[in-house]
N, C-alpha and C positions, 0 to 999 in steps of 0.2 A: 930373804926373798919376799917381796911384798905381795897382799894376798890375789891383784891382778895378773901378776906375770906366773902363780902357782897354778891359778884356775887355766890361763893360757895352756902353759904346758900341760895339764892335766887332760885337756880335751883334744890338745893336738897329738899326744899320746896316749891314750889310757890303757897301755898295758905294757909298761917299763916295769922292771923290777924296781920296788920301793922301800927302802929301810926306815923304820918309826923307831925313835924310843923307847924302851920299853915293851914293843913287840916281840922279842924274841921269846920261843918258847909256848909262846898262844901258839895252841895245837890247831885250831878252826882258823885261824887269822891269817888270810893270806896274800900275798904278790902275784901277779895274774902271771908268773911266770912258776908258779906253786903248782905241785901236783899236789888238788887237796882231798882225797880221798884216801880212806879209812879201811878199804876194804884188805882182804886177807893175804900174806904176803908170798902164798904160793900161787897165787895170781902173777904176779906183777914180780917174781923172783926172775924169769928170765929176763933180759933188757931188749930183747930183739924178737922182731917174730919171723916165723918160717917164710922161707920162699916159694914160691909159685908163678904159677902163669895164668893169662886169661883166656888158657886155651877148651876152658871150660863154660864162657862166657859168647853168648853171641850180640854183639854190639849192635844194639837198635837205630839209634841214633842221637846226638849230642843236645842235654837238654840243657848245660851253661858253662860258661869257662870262665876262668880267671886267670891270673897272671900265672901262677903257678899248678893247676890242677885246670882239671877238665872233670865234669859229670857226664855221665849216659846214662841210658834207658837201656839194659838188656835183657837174654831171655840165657837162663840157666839151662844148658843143652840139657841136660838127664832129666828132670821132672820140668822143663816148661815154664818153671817161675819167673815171672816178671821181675826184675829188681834194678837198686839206681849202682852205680860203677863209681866211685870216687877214684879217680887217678892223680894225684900226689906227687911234685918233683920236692920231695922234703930235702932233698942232698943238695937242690940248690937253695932254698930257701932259707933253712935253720943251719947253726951252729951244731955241734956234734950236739952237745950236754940240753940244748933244748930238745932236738931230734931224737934224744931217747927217752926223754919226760913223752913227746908227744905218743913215741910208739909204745910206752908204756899204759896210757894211758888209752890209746886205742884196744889194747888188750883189757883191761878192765871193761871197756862199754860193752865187749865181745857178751858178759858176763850178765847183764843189767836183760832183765828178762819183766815188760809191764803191758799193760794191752793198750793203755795212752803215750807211749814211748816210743819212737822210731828203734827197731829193731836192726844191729851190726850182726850179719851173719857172720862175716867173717873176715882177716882180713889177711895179707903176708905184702911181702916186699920182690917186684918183678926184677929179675935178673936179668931179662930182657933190656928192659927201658929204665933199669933202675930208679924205680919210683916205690909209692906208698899204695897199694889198691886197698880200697876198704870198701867193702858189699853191702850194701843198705836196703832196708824194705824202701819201696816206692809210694809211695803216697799220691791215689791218681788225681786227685781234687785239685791241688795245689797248697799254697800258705795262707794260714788268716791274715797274715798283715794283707794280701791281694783281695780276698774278701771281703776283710772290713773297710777296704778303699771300694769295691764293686759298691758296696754297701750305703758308706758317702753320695757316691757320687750318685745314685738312684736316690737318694732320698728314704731309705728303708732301713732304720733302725731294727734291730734287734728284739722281740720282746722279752720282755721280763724274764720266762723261763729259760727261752734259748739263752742269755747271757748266762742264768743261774747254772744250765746244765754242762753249756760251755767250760766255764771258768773251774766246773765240779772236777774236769777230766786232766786239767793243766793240772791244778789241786794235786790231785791223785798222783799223776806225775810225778809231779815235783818234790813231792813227801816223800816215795818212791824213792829219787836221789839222797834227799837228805839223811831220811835214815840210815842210809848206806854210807854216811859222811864224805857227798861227791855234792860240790857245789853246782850250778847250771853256770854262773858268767854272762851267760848272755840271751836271756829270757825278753823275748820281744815277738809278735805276729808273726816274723818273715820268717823266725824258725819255731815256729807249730805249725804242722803239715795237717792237709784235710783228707782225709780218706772218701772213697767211692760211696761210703754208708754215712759220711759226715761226723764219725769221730775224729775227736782230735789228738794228735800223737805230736811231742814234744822231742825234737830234733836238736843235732850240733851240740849235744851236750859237752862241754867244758873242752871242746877244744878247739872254739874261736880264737882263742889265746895265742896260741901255736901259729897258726895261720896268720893273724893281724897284725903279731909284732912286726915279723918279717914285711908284709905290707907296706908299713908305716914308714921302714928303714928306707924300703926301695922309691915310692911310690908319694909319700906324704900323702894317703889319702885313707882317709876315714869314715865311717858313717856317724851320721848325727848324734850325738849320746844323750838321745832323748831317755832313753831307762837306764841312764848313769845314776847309779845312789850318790848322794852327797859327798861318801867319802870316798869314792871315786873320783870324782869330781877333784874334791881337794890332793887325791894321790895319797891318801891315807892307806894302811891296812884294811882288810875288812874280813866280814864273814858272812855267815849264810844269811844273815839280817840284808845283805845287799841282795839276796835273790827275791825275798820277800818285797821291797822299796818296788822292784821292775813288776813284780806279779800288782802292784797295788796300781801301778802305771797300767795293765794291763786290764785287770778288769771297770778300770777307768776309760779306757779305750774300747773297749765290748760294751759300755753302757752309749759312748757320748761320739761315737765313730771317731775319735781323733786323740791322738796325745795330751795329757792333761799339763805338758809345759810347750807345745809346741803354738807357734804367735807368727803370723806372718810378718816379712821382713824382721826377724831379731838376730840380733847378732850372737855370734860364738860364747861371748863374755856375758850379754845377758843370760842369755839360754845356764850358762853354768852357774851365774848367782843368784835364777829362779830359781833352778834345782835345790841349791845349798839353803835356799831360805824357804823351801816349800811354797813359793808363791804358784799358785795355779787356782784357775776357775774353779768355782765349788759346781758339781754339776745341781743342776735346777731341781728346785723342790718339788717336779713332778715324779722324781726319782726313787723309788721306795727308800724309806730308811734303811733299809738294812743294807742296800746296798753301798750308801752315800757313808752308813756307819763305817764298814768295812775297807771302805777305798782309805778314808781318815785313819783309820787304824794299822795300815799299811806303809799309808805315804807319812812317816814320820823324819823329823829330820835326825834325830839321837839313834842309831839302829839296838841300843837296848830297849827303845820305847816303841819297836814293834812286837808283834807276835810271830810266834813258830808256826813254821808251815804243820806242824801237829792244831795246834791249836786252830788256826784257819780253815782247813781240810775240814778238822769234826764242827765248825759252825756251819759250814757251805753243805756237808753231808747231810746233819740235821735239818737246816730250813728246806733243803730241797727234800728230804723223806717228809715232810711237815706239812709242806704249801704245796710241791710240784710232785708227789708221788707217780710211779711210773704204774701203765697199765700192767697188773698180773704177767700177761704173757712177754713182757717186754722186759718186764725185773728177773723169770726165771730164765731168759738167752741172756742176759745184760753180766756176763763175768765180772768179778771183786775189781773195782777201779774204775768200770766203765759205765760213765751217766747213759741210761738207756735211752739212746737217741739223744743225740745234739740238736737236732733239730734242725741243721744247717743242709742238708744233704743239696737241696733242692735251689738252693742259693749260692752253692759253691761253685769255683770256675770247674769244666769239665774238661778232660783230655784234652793236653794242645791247647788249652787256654793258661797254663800255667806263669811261673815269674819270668821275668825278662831280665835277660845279663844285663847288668847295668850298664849305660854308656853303649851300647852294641849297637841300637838301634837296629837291632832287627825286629820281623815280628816275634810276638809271643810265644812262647815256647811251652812243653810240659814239664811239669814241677816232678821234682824228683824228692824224696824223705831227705835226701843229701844235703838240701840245701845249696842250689846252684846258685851262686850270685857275684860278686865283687868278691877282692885277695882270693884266696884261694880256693874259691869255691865256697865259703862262707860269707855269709851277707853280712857286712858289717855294718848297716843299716837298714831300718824297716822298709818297707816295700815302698816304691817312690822318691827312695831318697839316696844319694853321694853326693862327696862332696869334693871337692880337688881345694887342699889349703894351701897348699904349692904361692907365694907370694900373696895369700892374703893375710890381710890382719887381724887386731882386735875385734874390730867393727865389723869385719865380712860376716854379710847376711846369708840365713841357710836359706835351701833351694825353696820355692813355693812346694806345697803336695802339688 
């Protein structure tokens, strides 16, 4: 297969199961249809989870749908809590043997306990509607990727610190996963949610997978894979080094409001031999070093030749305890993980300003920790962007922002 028609397929699918050479047996190396998490196996020993009803749930109102699932806004009848509703037809969606990876693996996040994390209170399977419900904290701000487009489109960069504090709390996050040896997948704006205080809490962990294949079968439609690492791209194996390549796309986009491969009118095929070749704008030398160091040290094209998010995490912790130290009374409320003040509070979309279903054309909606967007309720593009490949080709150009 020649290397045009592999990158084709690669972005018109990226998330087929993939056999390599030589791959077998890498313990961290995986196929996006991989459950790659490490955690303990009286977790994850039952294959199914209990039953219930949402009769504990009062439905606010719908804040996005997708082909297969629907989100709400509800209010937990006993204590009052606001929370987002994931509703789930996984029985039509998935294949048996995906459908138990996926609910396996919804059982694990049940477990995943960080203050930059979207929090799964809980989840079971409705007998009712035979569907998937999984209960999620709400996030009333909305997503950064809508932010950092509010952002753009005003003309209002980010300073120095908000980026440094920002990018501090994904960090934490994301280190948070890894040591627990649970990949993220699919690390981009549209899933890290803003809170009401302007922390950010890092959403849809690892199981965009579950959701997109099915998508792609039904549907052919995809989002941009503007934070595809290289060897995604090429349909290689990979590991947690692909979670770092999207963080490095990320706080490259916190600095320069835009994706550092995104180019108006490019086509599919370029877009995936930028990626593979690291071709991207160096952002401008008004940019601190350290920051421009870090983006470089991130966006490599070999993923041995990045850093561990261990490693990343204690630079970004140190310059911020160094340069941007928090005021006293803000470091003693500011709990282990959470940069004290993101500084975003006041720049975030508010209630009912949140993401908009894609394609719906309705107005704006509120952003739910869920992750309301395209296939299943998971955005499979950053805020602004689908795409329908349905008859087009090599050359079909992605959408404008």
């Amino acid at each position: 297969m020649d290397s045009t028609t592999t990158t084709t397929s690669m972005l018109l699918d990226s998330t087929r199961p993939v056999t390599t050479a030589g791959a077998t047996g890498r313990g961290s190396v995986c196929a996006d249809m991989d459950v790659g998490s490490d955690m303990t196996s009286d977790i994850t020993s039952t294959s199914s989870l209990n039953h219930g009803t949402l009769a504990d749930y009062q439905l606010d109102r719908l804040l996005g749908r997708g082909k297969y699932s629907q989100v709400y806004l509800a209010r937990e009848t006993h204590t009052g809590q606001m929370v987002a509703i994931k509703r789930v037809e996984i029985f039509d969606m998935m294949d048996p043997v995906s459908r138990q990876a996926c609910v396996k693996e919804v059982k694990i996040l049940q477990n995943v306990e960080h203050p930059n994390i979207v929090k799964c209170f809980r989840s079971f399977l409705s007998e009712a509607d035979n569907e998937l419900v999984i209960v999620l904290e709400w996030a009333e701000a909305g997503d950064l990727g809508q932010l950092i487009k509010q952002r753009a489109e005003a003309g209002q960069p980010f300073s120095e610190e908000q980026v440094w504090r920002q990018f501090q709390q994904v960090c934490n996050a994301l280190k948070h996963m890894h040591d627990r040896r649970m990949m993220h997948r699919d690390l981009k704006p549209s899933n890290i949610f803003v809170t009401a205080s302007g922390d950010l809490k890092l959403g849809d962990l690892g199981l965009s997978r579950y959701f997109s294949s099915r998508t792609l079968q039904a549907n052919t439609t995809v989002g941009t894979p503007y934070y595809m690492s290289p060897e995604v791209v090429r349909g290689q194996p990979y590991d947690f080094s692909s979670d770092i390549w999207s963080l490095g796309c990320l706080l490259y986009e916190l600095v320069a409001l835009r994706n550092p491969f995104y180019k108006e009118n490019q086509s599919l095929y370029v877009l995936g031999k930028n990626i593979q070749n690291c071709a991207y704008e160096p952002l401008p030398p008004s940019v601190p070093d350290e920051l421009r160091t870090l983006v470089t040290s991130m966006l490599q094209p070999q993923p041995s030749s990045r850093p561990s998010i261990s490693h990343v995490a204690d630079q970004v912790d140190l310059y911020v305890a160094t340069h941007h130290p928090p005021p006293p009374a803000a470091a003693a409320a500011a709990g282990p993980g959470v940069g004290a003040g993101a500084g975003i509070g006041a720049a975030a979309p508010v209630a009912g300003q949140g993401r908009q279903p894609s394609g719906s054309g309705a107005p704006p909606v509120a952003t739910a920790g869920a992750g309301a967007g395209a296939g299943a309720g998971m955005d499979l593009g950053i805020t602004g962007f689908s795409i329908q490949l349905t008859g087009r080709g090599l050359n079909s150009t992605l959408p404008k922002w």
